[in-house]
C-alpha positions as CSV (number, residue, x, y, z in Angstrom):
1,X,1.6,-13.4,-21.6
2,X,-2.0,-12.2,-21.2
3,X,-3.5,-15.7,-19.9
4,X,-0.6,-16.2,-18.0
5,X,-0.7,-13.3,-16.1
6,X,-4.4,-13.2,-15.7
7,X,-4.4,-17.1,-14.4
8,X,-2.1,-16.6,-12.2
9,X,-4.0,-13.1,-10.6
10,X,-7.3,-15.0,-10.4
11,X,-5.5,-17.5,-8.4
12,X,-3.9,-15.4,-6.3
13,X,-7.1,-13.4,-5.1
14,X,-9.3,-16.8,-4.5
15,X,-6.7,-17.1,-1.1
16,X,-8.1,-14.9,1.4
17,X,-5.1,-12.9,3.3
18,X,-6.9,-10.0,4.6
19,X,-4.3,-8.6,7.1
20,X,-5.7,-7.5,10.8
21,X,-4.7,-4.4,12.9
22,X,-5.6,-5.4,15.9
23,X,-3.7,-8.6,16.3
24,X,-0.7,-8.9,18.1
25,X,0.9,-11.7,15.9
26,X,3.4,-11.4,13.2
27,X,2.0,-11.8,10.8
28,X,-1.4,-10.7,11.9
29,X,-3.3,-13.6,10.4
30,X,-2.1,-17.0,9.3
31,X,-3.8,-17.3,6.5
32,X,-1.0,-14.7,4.9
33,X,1.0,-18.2,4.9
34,X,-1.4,-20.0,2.6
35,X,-0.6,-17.9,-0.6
36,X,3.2,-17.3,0.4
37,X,3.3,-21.4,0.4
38,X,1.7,-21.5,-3.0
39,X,3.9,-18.8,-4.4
40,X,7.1,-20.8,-2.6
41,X,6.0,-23.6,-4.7
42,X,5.7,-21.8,-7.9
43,X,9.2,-20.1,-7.7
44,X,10.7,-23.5,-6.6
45,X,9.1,-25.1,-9.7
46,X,10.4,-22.1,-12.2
47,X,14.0,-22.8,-10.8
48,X,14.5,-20.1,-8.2
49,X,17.3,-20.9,-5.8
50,X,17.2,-19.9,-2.1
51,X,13.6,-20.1,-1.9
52,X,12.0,-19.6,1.3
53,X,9.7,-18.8,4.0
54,X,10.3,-17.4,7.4
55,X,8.6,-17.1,10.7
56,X,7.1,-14.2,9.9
57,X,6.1,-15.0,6.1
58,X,8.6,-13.2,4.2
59,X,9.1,-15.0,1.2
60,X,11.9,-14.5,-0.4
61,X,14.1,-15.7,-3.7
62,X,16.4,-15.5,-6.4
63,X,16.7,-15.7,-9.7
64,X,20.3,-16.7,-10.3
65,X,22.6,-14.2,-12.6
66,X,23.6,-15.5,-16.3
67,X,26.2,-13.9,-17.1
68,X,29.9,-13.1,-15.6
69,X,28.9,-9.2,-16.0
70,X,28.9,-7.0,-12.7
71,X,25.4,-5.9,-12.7
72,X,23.8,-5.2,-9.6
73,X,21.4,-7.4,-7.6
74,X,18.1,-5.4,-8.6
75,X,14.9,-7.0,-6.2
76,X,11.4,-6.6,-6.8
77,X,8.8,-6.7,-3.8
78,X,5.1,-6.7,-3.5
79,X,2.9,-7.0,0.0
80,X,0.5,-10.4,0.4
81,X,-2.0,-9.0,2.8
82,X,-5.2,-7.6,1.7
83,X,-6.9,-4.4,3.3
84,X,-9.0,-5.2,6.9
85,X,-11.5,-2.4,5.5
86,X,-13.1,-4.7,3.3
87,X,-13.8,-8.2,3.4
88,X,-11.3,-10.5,1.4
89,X,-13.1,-14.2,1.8
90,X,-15.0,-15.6,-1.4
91,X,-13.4,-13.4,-3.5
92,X,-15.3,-14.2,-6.9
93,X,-13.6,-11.8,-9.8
94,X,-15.5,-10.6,-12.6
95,X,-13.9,-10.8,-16.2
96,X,-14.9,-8.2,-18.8
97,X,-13.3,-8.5,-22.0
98,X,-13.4,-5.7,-24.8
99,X,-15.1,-3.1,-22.3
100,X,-17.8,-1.2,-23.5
101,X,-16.9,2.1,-22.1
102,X,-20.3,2.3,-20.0
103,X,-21.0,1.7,-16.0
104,X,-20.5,-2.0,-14.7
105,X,-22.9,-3.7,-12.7
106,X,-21.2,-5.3,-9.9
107,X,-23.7,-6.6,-7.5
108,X,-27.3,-6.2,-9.7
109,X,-29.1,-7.2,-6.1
110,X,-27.8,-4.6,-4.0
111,X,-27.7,-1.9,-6.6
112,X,-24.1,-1.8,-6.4
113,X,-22.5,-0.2,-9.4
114,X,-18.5,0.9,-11.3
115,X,-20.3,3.7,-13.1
116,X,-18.9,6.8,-15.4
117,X,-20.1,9.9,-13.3
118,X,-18.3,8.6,-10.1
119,X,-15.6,7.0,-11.6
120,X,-14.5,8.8,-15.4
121,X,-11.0,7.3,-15.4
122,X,-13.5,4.2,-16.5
123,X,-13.1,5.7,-20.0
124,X,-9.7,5.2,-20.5
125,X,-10.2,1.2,-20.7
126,X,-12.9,1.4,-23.1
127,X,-11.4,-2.0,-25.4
128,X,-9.5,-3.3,-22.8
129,X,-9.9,-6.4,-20.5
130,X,-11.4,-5.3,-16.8
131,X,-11.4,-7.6,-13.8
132,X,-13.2,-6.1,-11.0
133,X,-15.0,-7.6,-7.9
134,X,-18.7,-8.6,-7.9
135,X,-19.8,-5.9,-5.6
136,X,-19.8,-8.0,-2.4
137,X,-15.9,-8.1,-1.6
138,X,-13.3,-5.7,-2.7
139,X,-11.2,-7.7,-5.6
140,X,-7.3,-7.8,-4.1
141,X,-5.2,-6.3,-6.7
142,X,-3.5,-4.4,-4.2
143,X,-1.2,-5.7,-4.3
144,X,-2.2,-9.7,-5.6
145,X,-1.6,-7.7,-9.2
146,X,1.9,-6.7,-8.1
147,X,2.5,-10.0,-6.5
148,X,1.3,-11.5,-10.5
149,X,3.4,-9.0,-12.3
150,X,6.9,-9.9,-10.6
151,X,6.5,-13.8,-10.9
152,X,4.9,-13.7,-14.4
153,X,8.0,-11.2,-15.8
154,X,10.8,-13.5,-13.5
155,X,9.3,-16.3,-15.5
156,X,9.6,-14.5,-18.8
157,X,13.6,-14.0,-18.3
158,X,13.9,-17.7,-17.5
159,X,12.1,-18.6,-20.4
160,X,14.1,-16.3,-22.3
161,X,18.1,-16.4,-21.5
162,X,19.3,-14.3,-24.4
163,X,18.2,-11.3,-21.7
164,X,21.2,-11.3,-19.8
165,X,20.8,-10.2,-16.0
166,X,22.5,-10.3,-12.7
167,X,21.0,-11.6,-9.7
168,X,17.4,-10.8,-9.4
169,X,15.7,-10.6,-5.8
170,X,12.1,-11.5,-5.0
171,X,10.1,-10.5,-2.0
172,X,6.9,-10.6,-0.9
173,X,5.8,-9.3,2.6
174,X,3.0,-9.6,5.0
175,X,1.0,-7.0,7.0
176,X,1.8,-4.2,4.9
177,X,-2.1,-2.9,4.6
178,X,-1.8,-2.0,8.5
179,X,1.6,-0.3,8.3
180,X,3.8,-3.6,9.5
181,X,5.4,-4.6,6.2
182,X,8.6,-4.1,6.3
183,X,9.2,-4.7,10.8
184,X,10.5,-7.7,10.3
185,X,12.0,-7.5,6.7
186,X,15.9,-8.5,6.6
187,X,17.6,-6.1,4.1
188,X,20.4,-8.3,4.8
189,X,19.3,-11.6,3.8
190,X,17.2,-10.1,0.9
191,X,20.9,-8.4,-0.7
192,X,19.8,-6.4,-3.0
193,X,21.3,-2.8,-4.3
194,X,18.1,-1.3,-4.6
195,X,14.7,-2.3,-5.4
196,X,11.3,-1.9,-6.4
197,X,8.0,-2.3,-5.2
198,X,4.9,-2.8,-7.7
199,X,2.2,-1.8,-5.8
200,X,1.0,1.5,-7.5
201,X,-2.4,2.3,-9.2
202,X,-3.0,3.5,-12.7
203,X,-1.0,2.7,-15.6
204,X,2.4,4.3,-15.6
205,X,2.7,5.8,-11.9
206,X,5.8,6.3,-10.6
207,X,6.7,7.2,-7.3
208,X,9.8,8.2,-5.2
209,X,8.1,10.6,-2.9
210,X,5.4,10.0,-0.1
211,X,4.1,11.3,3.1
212,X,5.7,11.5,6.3
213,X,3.0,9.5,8.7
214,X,2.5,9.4,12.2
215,X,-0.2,7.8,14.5
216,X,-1.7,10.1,17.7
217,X,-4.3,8.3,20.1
218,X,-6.0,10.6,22.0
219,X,-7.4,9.7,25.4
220,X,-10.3,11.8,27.3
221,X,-11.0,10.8,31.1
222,X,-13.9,12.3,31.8
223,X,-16.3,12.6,35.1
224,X,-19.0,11.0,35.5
225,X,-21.7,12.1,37.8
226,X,-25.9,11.2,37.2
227,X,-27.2,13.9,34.6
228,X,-29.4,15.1,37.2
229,X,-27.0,16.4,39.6
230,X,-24.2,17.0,37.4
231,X,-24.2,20.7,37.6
232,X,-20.6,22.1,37.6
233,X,-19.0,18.4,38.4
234,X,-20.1,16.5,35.2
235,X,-16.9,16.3,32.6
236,X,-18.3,14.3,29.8
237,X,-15.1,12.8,27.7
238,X,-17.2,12.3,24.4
239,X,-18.1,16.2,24.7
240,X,-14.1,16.3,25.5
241,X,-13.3,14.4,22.1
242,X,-15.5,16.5,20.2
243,X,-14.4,19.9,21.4
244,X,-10.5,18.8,20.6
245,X,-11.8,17.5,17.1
246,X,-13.1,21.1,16.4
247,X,-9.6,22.6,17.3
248,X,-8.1,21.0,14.2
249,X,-8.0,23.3,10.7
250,X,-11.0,21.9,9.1
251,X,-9.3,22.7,5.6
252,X,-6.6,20.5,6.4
253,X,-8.8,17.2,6.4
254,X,-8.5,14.6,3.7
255,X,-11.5,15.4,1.4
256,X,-10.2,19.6,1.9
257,X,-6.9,18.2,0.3
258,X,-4.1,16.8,-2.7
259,X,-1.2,17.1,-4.3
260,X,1.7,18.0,-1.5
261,X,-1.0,19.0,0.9
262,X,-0.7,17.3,4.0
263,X,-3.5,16.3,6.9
264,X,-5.5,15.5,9.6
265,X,-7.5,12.1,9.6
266,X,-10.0,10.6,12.3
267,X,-10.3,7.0,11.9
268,X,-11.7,6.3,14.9
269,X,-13.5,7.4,17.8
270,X,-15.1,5.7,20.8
271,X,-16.4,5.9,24.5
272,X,-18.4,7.0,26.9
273,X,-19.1,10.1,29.5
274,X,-16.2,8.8,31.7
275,X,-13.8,7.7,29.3
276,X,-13.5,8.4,25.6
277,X,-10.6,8.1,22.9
278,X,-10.1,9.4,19.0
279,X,-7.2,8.5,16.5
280,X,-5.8,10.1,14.0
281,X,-3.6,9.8,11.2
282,X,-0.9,12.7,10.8
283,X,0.8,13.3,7.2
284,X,2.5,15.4,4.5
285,X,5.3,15.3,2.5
286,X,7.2,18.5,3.8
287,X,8.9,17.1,6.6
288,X,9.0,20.8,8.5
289,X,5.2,20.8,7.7
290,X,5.0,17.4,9.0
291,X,6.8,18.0,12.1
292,X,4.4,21.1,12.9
293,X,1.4,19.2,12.4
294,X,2.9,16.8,15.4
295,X,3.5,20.4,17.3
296,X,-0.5,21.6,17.0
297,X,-1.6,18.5,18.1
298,X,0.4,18.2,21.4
299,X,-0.4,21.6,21.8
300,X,-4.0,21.4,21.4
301,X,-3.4,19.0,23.9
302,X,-1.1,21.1,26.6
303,X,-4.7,23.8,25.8
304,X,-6.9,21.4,27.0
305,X,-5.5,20.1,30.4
306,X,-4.9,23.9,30.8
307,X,-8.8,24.5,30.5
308,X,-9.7,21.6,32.3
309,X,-7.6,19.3,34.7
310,X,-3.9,17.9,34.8
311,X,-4.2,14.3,32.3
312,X,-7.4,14.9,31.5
313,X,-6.2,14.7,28.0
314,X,-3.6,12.0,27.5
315,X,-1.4,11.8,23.9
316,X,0.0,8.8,22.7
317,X,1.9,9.8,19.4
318,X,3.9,7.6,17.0
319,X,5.9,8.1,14.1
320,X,5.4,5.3,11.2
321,X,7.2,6.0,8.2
322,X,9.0,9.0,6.4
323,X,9.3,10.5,3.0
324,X,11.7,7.9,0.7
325,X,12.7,11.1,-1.2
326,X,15.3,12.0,1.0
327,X,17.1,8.2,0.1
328,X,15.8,7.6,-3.1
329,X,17.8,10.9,-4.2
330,X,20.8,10.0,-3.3
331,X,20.8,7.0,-5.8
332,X,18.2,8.6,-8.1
333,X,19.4,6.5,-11.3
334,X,16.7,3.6,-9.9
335,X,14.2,6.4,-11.2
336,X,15.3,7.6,-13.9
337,X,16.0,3.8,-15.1
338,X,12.2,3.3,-14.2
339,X,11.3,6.1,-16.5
340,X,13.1,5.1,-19.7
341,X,11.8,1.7,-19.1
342,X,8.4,3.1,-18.8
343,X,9.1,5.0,-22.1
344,X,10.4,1.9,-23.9
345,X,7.6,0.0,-23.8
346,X,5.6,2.7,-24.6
347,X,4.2,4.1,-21.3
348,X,4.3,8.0,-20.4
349,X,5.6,8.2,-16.8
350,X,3.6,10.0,-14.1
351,X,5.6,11.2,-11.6
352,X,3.5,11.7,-8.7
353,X,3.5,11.9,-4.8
354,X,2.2,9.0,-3.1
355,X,-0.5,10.2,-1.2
356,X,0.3,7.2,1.1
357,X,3.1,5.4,2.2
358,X,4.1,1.8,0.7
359,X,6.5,-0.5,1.8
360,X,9.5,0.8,0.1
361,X,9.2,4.2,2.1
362,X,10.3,2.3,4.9
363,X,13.1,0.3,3.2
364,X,14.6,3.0,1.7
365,X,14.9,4.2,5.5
366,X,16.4,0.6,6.4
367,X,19.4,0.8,3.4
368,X,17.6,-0.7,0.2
369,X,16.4,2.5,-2.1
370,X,12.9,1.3,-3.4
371,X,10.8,3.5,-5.6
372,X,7.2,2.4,-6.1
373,X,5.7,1.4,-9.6
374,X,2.1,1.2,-10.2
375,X,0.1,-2.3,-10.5
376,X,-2.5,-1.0,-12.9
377,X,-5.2,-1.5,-10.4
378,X,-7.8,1.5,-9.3
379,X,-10.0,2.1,-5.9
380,X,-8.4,0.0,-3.6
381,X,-9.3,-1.3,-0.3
382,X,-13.5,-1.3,-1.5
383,X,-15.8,-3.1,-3.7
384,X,-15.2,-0.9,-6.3
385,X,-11.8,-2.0,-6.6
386,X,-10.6,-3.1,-10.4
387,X,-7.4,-4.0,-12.8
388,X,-6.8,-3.5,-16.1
389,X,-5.1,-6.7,-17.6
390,X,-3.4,-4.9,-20.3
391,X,-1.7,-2.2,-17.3
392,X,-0.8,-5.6,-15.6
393,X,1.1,-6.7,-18.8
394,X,2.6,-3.5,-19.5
395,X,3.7,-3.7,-15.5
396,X,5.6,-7.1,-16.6
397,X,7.1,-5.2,-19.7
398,X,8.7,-2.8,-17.4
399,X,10.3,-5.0,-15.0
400,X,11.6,-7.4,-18.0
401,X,13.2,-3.8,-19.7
402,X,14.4,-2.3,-16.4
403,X,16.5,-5.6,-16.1
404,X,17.6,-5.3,-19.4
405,X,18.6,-1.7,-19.0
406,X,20.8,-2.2,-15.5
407,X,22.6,-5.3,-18.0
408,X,23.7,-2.9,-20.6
409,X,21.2,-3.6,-23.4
């Protein structure tokens, strides 16, 4: 299973689908369609019935129940876009077998370098088989691992038919990396029970909880007048922008926080003296806490045209996903499944809040309970990024033993 799984994951992250926030298409980029063809073609060839692609490259299948027992349709989904912080063309995957332990040089000319101080959970591979990028590009196991995992074990239960199983659903989504995963997504169509999607991190992560996440855009319009005159009728926007950014708690940033603790995140900030805008991400898990975090901000807001002028700060605020825990709950065997599967093959569970939302946040929201499992991989979205092969095996272990666990086995 190990060359299987690793030949198909090499393959996977040589297709460039690097996902982009500021298009207005669905999916963002066409290129997304490139691997979801080569994937269509792979499940077709393994027997899948009702294989397609849609419009909007969801790619979705099944793998055909064999046996008359009522078990319910399980699905397994993982995204095919890769993150627009980093740069997903060349990709040219490093293979380390039997790892030493010690730091990895990734990219020897630019000094780029996986070592032990920065990164100690390094240790825990020492033996095992690494793939990370070569320092230029970050590597695409989120979630191109995920994506490996789900085909590699749906091709172990058709090469094995003594595992009896009902209907098993496959999806695999665009767009997810810039929060538009699931828009399109027909729950439907894809007629599962409940699913789950394997795009987690280290080995064993499980997850049923994540943040509550909104989006606020905040827009300064400033006055501009030349400096040398400006006296009591300058308004400078970018001074604006800064002086809002300093209302915020600075202990509730990202790098102040973990665990259940929730934040404030600029990702952006542009303009000039007469115009000027920063974003922000909003989260935490505590939905009450969550909701006051939304309150401040308008607040800060209602403070600031107070100060100054009538819409001289303008707030454009959007919710984008919610905490799964409130659906997963209600159906909470699909963890608790996950767990003894985990166990089964040998893998302690860790239970942990997504710091993050995923896919399955949003479709537990839309009727289809989907807890997250982890892909094995470690620093996403960077040139840093790497898998372990044997956390990717382990993945297809647990999908093959969940299936066997909802059939009675």
């Amino acid at each position: 299973m190990k060359k299987e799984i690793l030949n198909r994951f090499l393959k996977y992250v040589k297709i460039d689908t690097q996902s982009d926030e500021n298009s207005q298409t669905y999916p963002s980029t066409a290129k997304q369609f490139d691997l979801a063809k080569v994937l269509k073609e792979e499940l077709i060839a393994m027997g899948l019935k009702d294989v397609s692609i849609d419009e909007h490259c969801y790619l979705m299948a099944t793998l055909p129940a064999n046996t008359d027992k009522k078990i319910p349709n399980i699905g397994f989904i993982s995204h095919l876009d890769t993150s627009p912080d980093m740069s997903g063309t060349n990709i040219k995957p490093q293979i380390l077998e039997n790892y030493n332990g010690k730091d990895i040089v990734l990219d020897k000319k630019n000094n780029v370098i996986l070592n032990i101080k920065e990164f100690p959970e390094l240790k825990m591979y020492a033996g095992q088989t690494l793939i990370t990028s070569d320092g230029t590009t970050l590597l695409g196991a989120d979630d191109k691992a995920g994506v490996a995992e789900i085909i590699t074990a749906v091709d172990y239960l058709i090469k094995h038919p003594e595992i009896k199983h009902g209907n098993i659903k496959i999806g695999f989504t665009p767009d997810e990396e810039i929060g538009r995963g699931v828009d399109k997504f027909d729950v439907k169509k894809f007629d599962a029970e409940f699913a789950y999607t394997l795009d987690g991190g280290r080995l064993g992560e499980l997850e049923f909880e994540n943040f509550n996440a909104a989006h606020a855009k905040v827009i300064f319009n400033g006055r501009n007048i030349h400096p040398g005159y400006a006296k009591d009728k300058m308004i400078n926007a970018m001074i604006l922008a800064m002086e809002f950014n300093g209302m915020l708690p600075v202990n509730e940033r990202p790098e102040f926080t973990q665990d259940y603790e929730g934040f404030y995140h600029l990702i952006k900030m542009e303009g000039s003296v007469e115009n000027a805008s920063i974003q922000y991400i909003i989260r935490d898990h505590d939905r009450a806490k969550f909701e006051a975090k939304k309150v401040f901000i308008k607040q800060t807001v209602d403070y600031m045209n107070l100060k100054y002028r009538e819409n001289t700060v303008v707030l454009e605020l959007k919710d984008q996903y919610f905490n799964m825990r409130e659906q997963v709950e209600k159906v909470f065997h699909v963890v608790e499944t996950a767990k003894k599967a985990m166990e089964l093959v040998g893998v302690e569970p860790i239970v942990v809040p997504i710091r993050g939302g995923t896919d399955g946040a949003r479709l537990s929201y839309m009727g289809l309970p989907c807890p997250n499992i982890f892909a094995g991989g470690h620093n996403f979205h960077g040139k840093y990024e790497y898998v372990s092969l044997e956390s990717m095996v382990k993945a297809v272990d647990i999908i093959i033993k969940i299936v066997e666990l909802y059939s009675g086995k």
